[in-house]
C-alpha positions as CSV (number, residue, x, y, z in Angstrom):
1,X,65.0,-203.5,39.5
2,X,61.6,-204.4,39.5
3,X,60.3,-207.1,41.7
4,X,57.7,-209.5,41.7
5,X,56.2,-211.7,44.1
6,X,55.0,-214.7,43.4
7,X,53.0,-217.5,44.4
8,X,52.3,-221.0,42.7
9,X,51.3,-224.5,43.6
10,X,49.6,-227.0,42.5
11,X,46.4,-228.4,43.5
12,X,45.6,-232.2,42.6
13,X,42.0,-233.5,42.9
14,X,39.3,-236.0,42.0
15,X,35.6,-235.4,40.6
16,X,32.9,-236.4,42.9
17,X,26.9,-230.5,45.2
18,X,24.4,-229.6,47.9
19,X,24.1,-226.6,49.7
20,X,24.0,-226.6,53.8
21,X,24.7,-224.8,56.5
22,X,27.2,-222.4,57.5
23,X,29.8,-221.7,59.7
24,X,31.6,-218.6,60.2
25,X,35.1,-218.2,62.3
26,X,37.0,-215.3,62.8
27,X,41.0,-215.4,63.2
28,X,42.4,-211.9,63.4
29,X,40.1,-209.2,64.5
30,X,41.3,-205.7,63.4
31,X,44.8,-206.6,63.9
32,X,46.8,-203.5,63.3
33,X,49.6,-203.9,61.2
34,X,52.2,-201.3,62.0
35,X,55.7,-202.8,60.9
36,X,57.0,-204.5,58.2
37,X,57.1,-208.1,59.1
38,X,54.4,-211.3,60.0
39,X,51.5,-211.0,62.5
40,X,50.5,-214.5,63.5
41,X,47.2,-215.9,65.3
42,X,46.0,-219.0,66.0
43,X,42.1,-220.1,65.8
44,X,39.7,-223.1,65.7
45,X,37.9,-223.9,62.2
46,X,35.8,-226.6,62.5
47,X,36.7,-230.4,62.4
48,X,36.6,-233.2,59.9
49,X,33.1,-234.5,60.9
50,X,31.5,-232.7,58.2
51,X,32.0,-232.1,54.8
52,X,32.0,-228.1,52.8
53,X,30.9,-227.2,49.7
54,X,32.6,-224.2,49.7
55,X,34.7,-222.1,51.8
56,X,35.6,-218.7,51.9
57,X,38.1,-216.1,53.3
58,X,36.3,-212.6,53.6
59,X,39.0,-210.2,54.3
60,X,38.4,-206.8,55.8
61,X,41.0,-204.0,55.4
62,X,40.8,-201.1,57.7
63,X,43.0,-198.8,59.2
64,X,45.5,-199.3,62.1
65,X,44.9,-197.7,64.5
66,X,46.9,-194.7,64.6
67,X,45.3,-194.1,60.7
68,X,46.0,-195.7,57.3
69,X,49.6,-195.0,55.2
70,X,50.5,-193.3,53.0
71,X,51.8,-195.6,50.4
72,X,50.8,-198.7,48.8
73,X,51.8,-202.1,50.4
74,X,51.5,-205.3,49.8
75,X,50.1,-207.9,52.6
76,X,49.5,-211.3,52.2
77,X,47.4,-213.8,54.1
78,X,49.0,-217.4,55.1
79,X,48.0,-220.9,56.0
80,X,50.8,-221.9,58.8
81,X,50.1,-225.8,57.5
82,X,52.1,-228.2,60.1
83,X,53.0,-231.3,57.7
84,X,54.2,-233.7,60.7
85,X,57.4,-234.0,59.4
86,X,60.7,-233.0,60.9
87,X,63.8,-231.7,59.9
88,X,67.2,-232.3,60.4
89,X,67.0,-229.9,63.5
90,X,64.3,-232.2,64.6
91,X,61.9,-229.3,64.2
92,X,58.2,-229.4,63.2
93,X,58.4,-228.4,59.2
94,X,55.9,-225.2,58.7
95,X,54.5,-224.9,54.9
96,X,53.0,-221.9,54.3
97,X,50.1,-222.0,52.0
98,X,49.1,-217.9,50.5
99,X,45.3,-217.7,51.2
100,X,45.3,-214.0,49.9
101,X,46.9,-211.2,48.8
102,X,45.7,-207.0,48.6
103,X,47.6,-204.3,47.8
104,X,47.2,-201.4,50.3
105,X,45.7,-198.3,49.1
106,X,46.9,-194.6,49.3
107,X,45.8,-194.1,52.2
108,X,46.1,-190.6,53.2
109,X,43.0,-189.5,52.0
110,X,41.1,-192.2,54.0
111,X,39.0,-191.8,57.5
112,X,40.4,-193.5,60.3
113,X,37.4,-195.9,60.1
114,X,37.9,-196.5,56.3
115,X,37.3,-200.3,55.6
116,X,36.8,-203.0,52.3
117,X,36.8,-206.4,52.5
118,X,37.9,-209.1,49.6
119,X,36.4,-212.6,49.4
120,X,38.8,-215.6,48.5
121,X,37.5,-218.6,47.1
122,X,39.8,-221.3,49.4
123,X,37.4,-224.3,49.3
124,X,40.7,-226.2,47.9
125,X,41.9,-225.7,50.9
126,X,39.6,-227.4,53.0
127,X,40.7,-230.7,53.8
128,X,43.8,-228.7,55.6
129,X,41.8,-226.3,57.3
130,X,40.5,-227.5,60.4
131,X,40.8,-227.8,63.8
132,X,43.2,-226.0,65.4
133,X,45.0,-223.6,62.8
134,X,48.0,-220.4,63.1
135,X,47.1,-217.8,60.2
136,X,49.6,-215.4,58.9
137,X,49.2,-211.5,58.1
138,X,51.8,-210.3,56.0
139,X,52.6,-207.0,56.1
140,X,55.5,-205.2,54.1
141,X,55.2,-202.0,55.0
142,X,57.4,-199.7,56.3
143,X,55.1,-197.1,57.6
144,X,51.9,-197.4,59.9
145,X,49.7,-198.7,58.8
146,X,46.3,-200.7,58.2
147,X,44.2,-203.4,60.0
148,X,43.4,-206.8,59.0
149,X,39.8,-208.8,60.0
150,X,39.5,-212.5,58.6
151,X,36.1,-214.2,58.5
152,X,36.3,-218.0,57.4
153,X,32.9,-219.1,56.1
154,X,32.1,-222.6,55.4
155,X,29.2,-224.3,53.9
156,X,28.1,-227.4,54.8
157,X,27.4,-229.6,51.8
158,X,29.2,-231.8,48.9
159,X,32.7,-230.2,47.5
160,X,32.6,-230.3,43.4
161,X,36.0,-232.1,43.8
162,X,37.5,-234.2,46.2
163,X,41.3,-232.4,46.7
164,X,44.1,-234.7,47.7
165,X,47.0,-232.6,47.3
166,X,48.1,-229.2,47.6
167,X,52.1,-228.1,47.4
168,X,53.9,-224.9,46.4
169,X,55.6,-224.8,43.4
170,X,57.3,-220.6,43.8
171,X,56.6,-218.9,46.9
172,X,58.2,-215.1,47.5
173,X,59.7,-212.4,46.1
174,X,62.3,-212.3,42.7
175,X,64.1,-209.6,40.7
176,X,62.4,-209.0,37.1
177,X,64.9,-207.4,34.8
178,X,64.2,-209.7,31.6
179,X,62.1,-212.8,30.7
180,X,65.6,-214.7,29.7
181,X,66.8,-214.0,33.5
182,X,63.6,-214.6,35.0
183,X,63.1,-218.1,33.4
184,X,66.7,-219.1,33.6
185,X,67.9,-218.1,36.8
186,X,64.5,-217.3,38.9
187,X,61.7,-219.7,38.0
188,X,64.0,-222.4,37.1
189,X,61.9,-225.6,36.0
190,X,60.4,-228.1,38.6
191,X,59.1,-231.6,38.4
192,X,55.9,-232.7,40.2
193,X,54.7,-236.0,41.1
194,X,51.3,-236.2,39.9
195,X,49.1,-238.9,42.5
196,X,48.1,-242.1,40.4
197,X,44.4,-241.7,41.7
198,X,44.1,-238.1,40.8
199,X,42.2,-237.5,37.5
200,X,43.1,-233.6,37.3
201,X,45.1,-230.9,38.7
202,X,45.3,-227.4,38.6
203,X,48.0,-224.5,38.8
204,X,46.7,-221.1,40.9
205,X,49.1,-218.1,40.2
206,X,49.2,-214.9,41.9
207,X,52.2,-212.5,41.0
208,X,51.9,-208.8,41.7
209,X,55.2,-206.2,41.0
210,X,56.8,-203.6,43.4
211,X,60.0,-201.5,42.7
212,X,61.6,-199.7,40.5
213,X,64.1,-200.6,37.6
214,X,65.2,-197.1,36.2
215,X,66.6,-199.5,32.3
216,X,62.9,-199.8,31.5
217,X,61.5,-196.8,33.6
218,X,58.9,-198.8,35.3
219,X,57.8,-199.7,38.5
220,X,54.6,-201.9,39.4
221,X,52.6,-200.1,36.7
222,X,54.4,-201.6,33.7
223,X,52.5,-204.4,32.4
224,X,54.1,-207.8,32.2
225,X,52.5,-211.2,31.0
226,X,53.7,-214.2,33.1
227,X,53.0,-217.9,30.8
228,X,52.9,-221.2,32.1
229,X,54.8,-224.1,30.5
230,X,53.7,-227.8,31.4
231,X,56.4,-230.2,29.3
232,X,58.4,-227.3,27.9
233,X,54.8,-225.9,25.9
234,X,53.4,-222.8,26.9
């Protein structure tokens, strides 16, 4: 059975550019990653005083430690977002917002001091990211393993739009055995409340595939094309 995980939400904004200066923060520093399971690490981003024009996520892969694995994995790179609001436990509710996402390499051909880094575009994250903040490594592998280094950067300056919402639509990991199944029983239809001063929105999608489903004889190499439908039309 092949397996994809997903990640979807909405991001609802107004139209308001100047360049300024810029701030770099660093929240994880070569954190190994040895274990399947999350690798959490609070840090201070700047606070609401100024405004950011844009703000990136440079993420630098390396080796753990002990060297790099084997096998391809799949890490992802969380927001810990604390919304204020309690549950029924009287608990603070946690919404985790997916910053990033890289796929391990092979690693067994790789020096010990093997590293790459990937630069996000978050700036739609902004108005969320500051202060005091608890980011996320992901890791799913079962094997040791690789490092993670995060580098915020923001610059100072005018944002192109003025974001005033952001919220998960799909969030993890589902089964993929056939479009029917997926839509029907997976990705089931949600409605969202669009905000009355908001004069566009936007979906982001990531979705990468792992597994193996021996009826199509595929695993993450077969190529699949995920389509969105807003009001039933693709």
């Amino acid at each position: 059975m092949k397996k994809t995980l997903l990640s979807l939400f909405a991001i609802i904004f107004s139209i308001t550019l100047f360049a300024g200066d810029t701030t770099t923060v660093r929240i994880h520093d070569h954190t190994d990653m040895t274990w399947n399971g999350n690798y959490d690490v609070w840090g201070e981003l700047p606070d609401t005083t100024k405004n950011y024009r844009k703000v990136y996520l440079h993420y630098t892969m390396g080796c753990a430690t002990g060297g790099c694995s084997d096998w391809d994995y799949t890490t992802q790179i969380f927001f810990r977002h604390r919304t204020g609001e309690l549950d029924t436990s009287f608990n603070e509710i946690v919404e985790n917002y997916e910053l990033a996402r890289v796929i391990t390499p092979y690693g067994s051909g790789l020096s010990n001091n093997w590293e790459f880094t990937t630069t996000f575009d978050i700036t739609d994250f902004a108005h969320i990211l500051r202060d005091s903040v608890e980011i996320r490594c992901h890791y799913s592998g079962w094997s040791s393993g690789f490092s993670a280094t995060l580098d915020f950067e923001f610059i100072e300056g005018t944002p192109a739009r003025n974001v005033i919402k952001v919220e998960n639509i799909y969030s993890g990991g589902y089964n993929y055995s056939s479009a029917i199944d997926f839509e029907d029983n997976k990705l089931i239809p949600k409605k969202l409340l669009i905000e009355q001063n908001s004069t566009a929105a936007m979906v982001k999608m990531v979705s990468t595939g792992h597994s193996f489903d021996n009826n199509i004889n595929a695993a993450e190499f077969n190529p699949i094309n995920y389509h969105l439908k807003l009001d039933g039309i693709q």
